[in-house]
N, C-alpha and C positions, 0 to 999 in steps of 0.2 A: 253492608259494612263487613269486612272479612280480616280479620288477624290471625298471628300467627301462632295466638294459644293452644296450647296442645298439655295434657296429663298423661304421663303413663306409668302404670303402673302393675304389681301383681301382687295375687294373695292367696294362701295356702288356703286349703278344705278346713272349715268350719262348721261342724253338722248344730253346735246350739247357735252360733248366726243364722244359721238358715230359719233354723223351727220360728225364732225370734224375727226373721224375715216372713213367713208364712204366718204367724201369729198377728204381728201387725196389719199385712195387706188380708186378711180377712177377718179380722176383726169386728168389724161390720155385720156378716153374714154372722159370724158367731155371737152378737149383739143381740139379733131379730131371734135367730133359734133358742140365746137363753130368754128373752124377753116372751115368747111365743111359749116356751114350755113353764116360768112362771103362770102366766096368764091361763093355761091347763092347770095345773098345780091349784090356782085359788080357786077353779070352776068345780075341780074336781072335790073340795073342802066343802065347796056350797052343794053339791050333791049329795054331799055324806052328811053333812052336820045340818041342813037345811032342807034336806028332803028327803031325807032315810032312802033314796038311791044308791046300795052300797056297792051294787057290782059295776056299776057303770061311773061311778064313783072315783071306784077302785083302779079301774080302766083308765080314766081319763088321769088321774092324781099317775099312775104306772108311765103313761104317754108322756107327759107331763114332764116328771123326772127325766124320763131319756132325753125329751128334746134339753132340758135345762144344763144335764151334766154328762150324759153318755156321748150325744150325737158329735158337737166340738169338740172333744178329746178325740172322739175316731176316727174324724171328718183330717184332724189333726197327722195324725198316724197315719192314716192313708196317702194324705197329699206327700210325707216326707216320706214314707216308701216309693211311692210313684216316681219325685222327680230325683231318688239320688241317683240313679245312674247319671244324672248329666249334671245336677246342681251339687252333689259332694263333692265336688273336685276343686281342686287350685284354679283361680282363674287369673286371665291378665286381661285388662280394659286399658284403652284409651280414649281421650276424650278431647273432642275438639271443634272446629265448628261445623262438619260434616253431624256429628252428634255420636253414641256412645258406641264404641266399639267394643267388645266385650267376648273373646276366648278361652276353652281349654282345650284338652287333649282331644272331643269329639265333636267341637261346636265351635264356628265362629259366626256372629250377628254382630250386623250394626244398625242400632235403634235413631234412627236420623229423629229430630227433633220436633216435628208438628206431629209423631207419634204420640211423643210423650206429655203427660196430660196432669203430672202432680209429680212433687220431690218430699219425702219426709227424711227430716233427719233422725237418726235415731243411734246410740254409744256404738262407734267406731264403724258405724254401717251409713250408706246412704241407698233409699228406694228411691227408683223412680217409675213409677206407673208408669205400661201402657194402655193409653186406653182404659177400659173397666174391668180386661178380661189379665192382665201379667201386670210382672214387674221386674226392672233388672236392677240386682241387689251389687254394691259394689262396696265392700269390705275396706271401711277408708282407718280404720287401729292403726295400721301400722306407719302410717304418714303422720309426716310431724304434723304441729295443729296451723303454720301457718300453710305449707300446701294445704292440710284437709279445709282449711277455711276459703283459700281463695277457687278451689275445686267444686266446693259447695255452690260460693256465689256464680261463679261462672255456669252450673249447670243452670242452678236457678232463672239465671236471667235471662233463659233461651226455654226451657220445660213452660209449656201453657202459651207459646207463641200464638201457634198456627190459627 
């Protein structure tokens, strides 16, 4: 079944959508690292308060700490210095039954649709995972709400096909 829907659209550089783009799609990984640096955190408590182990303790409570608050803040920082050369910029997508087409001034891709594998919505932004490993983010603010709505369903109904 093939029609002739089509989106197009563009949207200027947003560096807190992005962070809040990368915050969302790893989320997860940053879920397991604070959960994994609690779980150091209380080992390291029973070391010290339960077995006068103070140095290794001290170690484990130190590891602990960073995986729980250091590591996803800089895990953080990193990723957004890494990808602005190509993700700070203005983009223009379209979107149709080919699946998402998506450029700026150094990149054009199009993400056909038995790639793509999850949609989140989330305030004036839409992801759509590829796969386990990306995601292309499409800055839907500035569209009124009934395109941003019938743009959403249409991806939806086609993301998670294949």
């Amino acid at each position: 079944m093939s029609t002739d829907t089509s989106f197009a659209f563009s949207a200027g550089p947003d560096q807190q959508a992005l962070r809040t783009a990368f915050q969302h799609f790893l989320r997860p990984t940053f879920t397991l690292l604070r959960g994994g640096g609690l779980a150091m955190l209380l080992v390291g408590l029973a070391l010290v308060l339960l077995w006068d182990q103070y140095v290794a303790g001290l170690l484990v409570l130190m590891l602990g700490l960073g995986f729980a608050v250091v590591v996803p803040s800089r895990t953080l920082r990193r990723v957004m210095q890494r990808s602005a050369a190509l993700s700070g910029r203005g983009a223009s997508y379209r979107v149709d039954e080919q699946g998402i087409f998506a450029a700026n001034d150094l990149v054009e891709a199009l993400y056909r649709w038995p790639a793509l594998t999850r949609v989140d919505e989330l305030p004036g932004m839409l992801l759509v995972a590829i796969g386990e490993s990306g995601f292309v983010s499409m800055r839907t603010g500035d569209l009124d709400p009934q395109t941003r709505a019938a743009l959403t369903e249409f991806v939806r109904a086609r993301v998670g096909r294949a």
